[in-house]
Every structure is written in C-alpha cells, then in structure tokens.
N, C-alpha and C positions, 0 to 999 in steps of 0.2 A: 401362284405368287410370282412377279417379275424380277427377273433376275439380271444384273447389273453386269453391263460388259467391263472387261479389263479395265478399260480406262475410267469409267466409274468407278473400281472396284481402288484402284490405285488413289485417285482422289479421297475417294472417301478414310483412305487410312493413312495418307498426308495430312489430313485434316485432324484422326486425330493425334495425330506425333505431335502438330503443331501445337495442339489443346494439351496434350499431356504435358511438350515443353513450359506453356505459359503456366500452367499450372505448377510447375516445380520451381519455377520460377520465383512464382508468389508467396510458395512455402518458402522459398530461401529467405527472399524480405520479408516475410512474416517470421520467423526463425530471427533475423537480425534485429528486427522490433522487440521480439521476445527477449534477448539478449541484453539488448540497449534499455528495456524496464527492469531487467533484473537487476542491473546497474543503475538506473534511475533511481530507484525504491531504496538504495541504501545509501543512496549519495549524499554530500553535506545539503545540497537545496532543500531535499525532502524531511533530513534530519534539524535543518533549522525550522519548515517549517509545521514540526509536530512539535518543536522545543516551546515555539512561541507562544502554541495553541495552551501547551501545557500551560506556561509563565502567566498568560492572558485570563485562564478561566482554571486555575488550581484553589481560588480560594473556598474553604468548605472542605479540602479534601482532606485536611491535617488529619480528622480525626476516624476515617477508614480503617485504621487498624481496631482502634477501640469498638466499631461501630462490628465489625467483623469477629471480632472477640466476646464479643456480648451479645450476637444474636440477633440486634436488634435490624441487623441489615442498613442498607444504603439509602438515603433519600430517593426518592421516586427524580428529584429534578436532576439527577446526578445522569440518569438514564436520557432525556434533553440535553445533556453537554455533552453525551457520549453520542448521540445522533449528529448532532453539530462538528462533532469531529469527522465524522465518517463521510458528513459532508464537504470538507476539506479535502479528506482521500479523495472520495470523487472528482471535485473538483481537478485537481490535482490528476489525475488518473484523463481526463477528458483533455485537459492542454497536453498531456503526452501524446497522446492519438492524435489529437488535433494537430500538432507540430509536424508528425510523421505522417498523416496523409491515411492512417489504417481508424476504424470502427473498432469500439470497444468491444464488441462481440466477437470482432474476429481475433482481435489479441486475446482476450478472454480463451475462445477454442484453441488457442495457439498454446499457451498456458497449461493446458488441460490434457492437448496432446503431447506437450514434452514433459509433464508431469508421470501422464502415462507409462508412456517409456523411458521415464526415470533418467534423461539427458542432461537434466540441471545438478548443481552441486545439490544434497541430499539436503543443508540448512537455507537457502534461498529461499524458496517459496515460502515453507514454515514459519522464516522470520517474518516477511512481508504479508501472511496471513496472521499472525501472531499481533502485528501491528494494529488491526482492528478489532480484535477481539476485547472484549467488555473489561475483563480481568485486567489484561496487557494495562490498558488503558487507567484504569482504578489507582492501579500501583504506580504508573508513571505520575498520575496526577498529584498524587500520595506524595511521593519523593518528592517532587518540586515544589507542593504546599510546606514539605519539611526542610527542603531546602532553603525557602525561601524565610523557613520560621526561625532558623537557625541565625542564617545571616543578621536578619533584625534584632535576633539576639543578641547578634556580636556587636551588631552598631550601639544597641542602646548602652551595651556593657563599655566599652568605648568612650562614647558620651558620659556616662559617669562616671567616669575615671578622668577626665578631662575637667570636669568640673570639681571632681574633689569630694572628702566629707564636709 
C-alpha cells in the first residue's frame, strides 16, 4: 500500500480541518434556521394564517361535539378540509426555506437533531406538531364555527331589539 509523504500527509489533514470547519459552519446556519422556524411557527403571520383557514372553512363544524358524543363520528369530507389545511402548513413551511436559502429536509434533520438532544424549550416543537394534528384541528374548527354561531346570535338578538315587539 503507498504511503503519503509529510507533505501529503499535512495536506490531506488541512483539508479536512477545512471540511470539518465548513461543516460546523453550516450546522451553526442550520441551528439559526431552526431557531428562526421555531419562532416563525408561533408568530402572528402563521397565527393569522390558521385563524383565516379556520374562519374560511369552519362551517359544518358547530356540531363536532354532538357528533363526538354520540358516536356517530365526523364526516368523512371534514378529513379533505383537514388535508387542505396541512396543505397551507406546507405551503407555509416551503416559503420559510425558500426565503432562507435551506431544503426542507435539511431543516427537518436539523429539527430532529435538536429535538434529540433536547436544546429547544420542552413545549416548542409539541405545540408546532400539535398544530397539524387532526384533533388540534377539529376543536379549532369547532370554536370558530361557535364562535362565529354565537356572534350571529348576538347580531340577530340586536336586530330585534332594534326593531321592537
């Protein structure tokens, strides 16, 4: 086997200080990406726009609790409005990367590896996974079909009171 004089020997482990530098390097901006989403995901743009998703397609979900109560389960199309959400996340999720310059895979492992060793606040990730989950989503949609049944209630009660017996 041929064997590498000094000055090979020295190159070859310049090279990889250099490789190992770049490399710490890219976990640092990878780390600040990660950072910069954890903050993303709970920011008001992201909270406006799950609010809108909810306001936009809550109608049907008033009756979730009853539906949940009795057994009878959720409509099958409620499972297609909860797809359409996730595809918002996504969307959402791809102009963040997009803007920073990183692949969704490699924040995703970034994610994964600070999850690992447990670096992030212990409710961060859980709330930002919590956020797509089917449940999460039911009950958000829920409130805001109640919410909005409420209101209408107030207004109509309003209007007849305005008008009189």
């Amino acid at each position: 086997m041929p064997r590498l004089d000094d000055d090979e020997a020295k190159g070859e482990c310049k090279d990889d200080g250099a490789e190992a530098k770049g490399e710490a390097k890219e976990g640092d901006e990878l780390n600040n990406v990660v950072h910069e989403f954890l903050e993303y995901s709970t920011s008001e743009r992201i909270t406006a726009v799950k609010q809108a998703f909810f306001e936009e397609h809550c109608a049907g979900f008033e009756d979730a609790e009853e539906l949940e109560r009795s057994g009878r389960g959720h409509p099958l199309e409620w499972t297609a409005v909860h797809r359409r959400y996730l595809e918002v996340f996504d969307a959402e999720l791809s102009r963040f990367c997009g803007e920073r310059g990183v692949s969704e895979a490699a924040l995703s492992s970034a994610l994964e590896a600070i999850t690992d060793r447990k670096e992030h606040p212990q409710h961060v990730l859980p709330v930002i996974l919590l956020t797509t989950e089917y449940e999460f989503f039911v009950r958000n949609m829920y409130d805001t079909a109640r919410a909005g049944v409420r209101q209408t209630m107030a207004l109509s009660t309003v209007v007849l009171r305005r008008r009189g017996p």
